[in-house]
N, C-alpha and C positions, 0 to 999 in steps of 0.2 A: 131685810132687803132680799128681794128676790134673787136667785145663783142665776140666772138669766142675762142680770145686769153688765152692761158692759159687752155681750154677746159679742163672740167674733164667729162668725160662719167661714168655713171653707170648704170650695167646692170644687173638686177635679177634674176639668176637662179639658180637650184638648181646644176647643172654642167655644164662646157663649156670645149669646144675644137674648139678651131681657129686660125687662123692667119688672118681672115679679117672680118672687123665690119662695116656693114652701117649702115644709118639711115639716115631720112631726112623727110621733112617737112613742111611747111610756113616759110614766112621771119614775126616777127612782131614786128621789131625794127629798120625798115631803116633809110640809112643816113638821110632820109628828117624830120624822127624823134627828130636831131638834134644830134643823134650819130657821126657824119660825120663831112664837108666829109673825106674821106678816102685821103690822100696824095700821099702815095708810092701806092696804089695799086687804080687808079680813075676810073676802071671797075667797082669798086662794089659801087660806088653814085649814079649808073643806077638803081640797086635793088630797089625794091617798095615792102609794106607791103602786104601779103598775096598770095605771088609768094613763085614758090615752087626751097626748097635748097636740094643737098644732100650732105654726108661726110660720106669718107670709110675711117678705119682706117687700115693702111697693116703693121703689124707685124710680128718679126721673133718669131716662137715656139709656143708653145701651154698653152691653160689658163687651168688651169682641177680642181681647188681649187679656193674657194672665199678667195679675198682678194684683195691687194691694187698694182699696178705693174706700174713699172715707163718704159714708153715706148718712153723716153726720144730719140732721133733721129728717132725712128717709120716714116712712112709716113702718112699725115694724109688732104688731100685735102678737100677743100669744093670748091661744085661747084653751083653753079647760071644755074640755067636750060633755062630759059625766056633771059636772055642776055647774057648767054656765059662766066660769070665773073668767076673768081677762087682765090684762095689762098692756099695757103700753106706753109707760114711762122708762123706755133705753133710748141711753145716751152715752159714750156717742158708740155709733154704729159704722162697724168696717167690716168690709168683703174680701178676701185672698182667694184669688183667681189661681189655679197652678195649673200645667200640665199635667199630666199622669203618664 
């Protein structure tokens, strides 16, 4: 199972207004870490630690208040830049909006 699963993002502002969210990164927990390997999805046992990942989250409506939002069927991909891997089997998927 991918550590992705389950993903909670949060992000700090004092207002938002969107329907889509990226961010991305380093990898610093690959399979070879002994996460792995991966089963159903054996693109992502290629991933090696300090390769860069990204994940856009594409939602319906807009965020305009902090708070907690379940974006439970959301789209929410991550992708492996260095070998092309991907996923997108998260479930469920929530947003925490906060001040800063």
């Amino acid at each position: 199972m991918w550590p992705l699963a389950g993903l909670v993002a949060c992000t700090f502002t004092s207002g938002a207004s969107a329907d889509t969210i990226s961010f991305g990164g380093q990898i610093l927990q690959s399979a070879q870490d002994g996460t792995g390997p991966a089963v159903r999805n054996p693109g992502l046992n290629d991933i090696q630690d300090l390769q860069t990942y990204l994940v856009t989250l594409n939602f319906s409506g807009s965020i305009t208040t902090p708070g907690t939002y379940d974006l439970t069927g959301a789209s929410l991909p991550f992708s492996h830049l260095a070998t092309a891997a991907s996923e997108t089997a998260f479930t469920p998927i929530s947003l925490c909006v906060a001040n800063s």
